[in-house]
C-alpha positions in Angstrom: -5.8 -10.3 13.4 -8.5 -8.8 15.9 -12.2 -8.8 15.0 -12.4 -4.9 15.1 -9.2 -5.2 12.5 -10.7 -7.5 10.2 -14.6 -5.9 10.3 -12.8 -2.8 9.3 -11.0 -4.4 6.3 -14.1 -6.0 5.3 -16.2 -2.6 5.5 -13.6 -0.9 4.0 -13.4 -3.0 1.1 -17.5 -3.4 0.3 -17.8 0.7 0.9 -14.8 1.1 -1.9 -16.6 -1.4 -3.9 -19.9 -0.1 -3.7 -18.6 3.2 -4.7 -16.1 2.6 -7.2 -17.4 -0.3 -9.0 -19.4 1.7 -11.9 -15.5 3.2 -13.3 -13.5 0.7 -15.0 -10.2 2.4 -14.5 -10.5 1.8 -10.4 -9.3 -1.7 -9.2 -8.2 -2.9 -6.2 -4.5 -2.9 -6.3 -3.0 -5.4 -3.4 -4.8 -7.3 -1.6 -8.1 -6.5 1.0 -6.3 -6.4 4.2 -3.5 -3.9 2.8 -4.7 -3.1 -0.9 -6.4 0.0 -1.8 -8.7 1.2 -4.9 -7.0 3.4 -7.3 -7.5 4.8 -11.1 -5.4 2.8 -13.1 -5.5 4.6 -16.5 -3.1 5.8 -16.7 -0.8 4.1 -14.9 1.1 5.9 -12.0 3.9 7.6 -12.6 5.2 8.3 -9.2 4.1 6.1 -5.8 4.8 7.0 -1.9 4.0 4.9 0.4 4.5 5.7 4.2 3.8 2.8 6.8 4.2 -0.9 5.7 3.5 -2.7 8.9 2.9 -5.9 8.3 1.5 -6.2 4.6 2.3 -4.5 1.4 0.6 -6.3 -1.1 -0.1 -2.9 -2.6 3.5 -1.6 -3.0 4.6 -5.2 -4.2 1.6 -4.5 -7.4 2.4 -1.1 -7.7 6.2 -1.8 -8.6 4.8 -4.3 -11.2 2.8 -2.1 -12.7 5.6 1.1 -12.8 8.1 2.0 -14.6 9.7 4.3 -11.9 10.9 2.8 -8.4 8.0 2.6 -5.6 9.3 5.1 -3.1 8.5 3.1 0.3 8.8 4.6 4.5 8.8 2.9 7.5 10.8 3.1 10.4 9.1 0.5 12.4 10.9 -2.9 13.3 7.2 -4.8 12.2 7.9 -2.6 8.7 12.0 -3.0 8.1 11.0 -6.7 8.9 7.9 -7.0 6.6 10.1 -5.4 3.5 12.8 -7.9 4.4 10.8 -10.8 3.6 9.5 -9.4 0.5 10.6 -9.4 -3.1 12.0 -5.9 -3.4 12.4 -5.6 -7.4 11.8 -1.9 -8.6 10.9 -0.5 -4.9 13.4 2.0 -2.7 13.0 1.5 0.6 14.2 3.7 3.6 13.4 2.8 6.9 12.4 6.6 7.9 9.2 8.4 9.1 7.1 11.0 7.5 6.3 13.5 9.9 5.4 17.3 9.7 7.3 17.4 13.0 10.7 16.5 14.2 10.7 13.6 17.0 8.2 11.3 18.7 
């Protein structure tokens, strides 16, 4: 990991902390490189997640905490690898973009 990469996690993660730690329903879900804060109560129904790259601690927890299938994108090779190493259980992967536009 570069040091621009990991002093933007690391901001990223005290800013969502600093703002979000007064409401107990908003947790970090994943992990601090590729987690994000969410409301939790309820729990999601429905979950899209578009670029794994090379972490997806947050998809992993979000398909433990759902009933419904995480719906995951990626078309990258660094993505279709990532998901192949992982423990797929309750996620739907399709290695596809989401684009507003056709093409590169």
């Amino acid at each position: 990991m570069t040091l621009v990469r990991w002093v933007r996690s690391k901001a990223r993660v005290a800013v969502d902390q600093l703002f979000c730690a007064h409401c107990a329903d908003i947790k970090l879900v994943g992990d601090e490189h590729s987690g994000w804060f969410i409301n939790i109560n309820p729990v999601p129904q429905v979950a899209y997640c578009a670029g794994v790259g090379q972490g997806m601690t947050l998809e992993l927890e979000l398909a433990k905490m759902m009933r419904n299938p995480v719906l995951v994108f990626d078309p990258s090779p660094t993505g279709i690898e990532t998901v192949s190493k992982s423990d797929t259980q309750n996620l739907q992967f399709s290695p596809i973009g989401l684009s507003a536009n056709a093409g590169w």
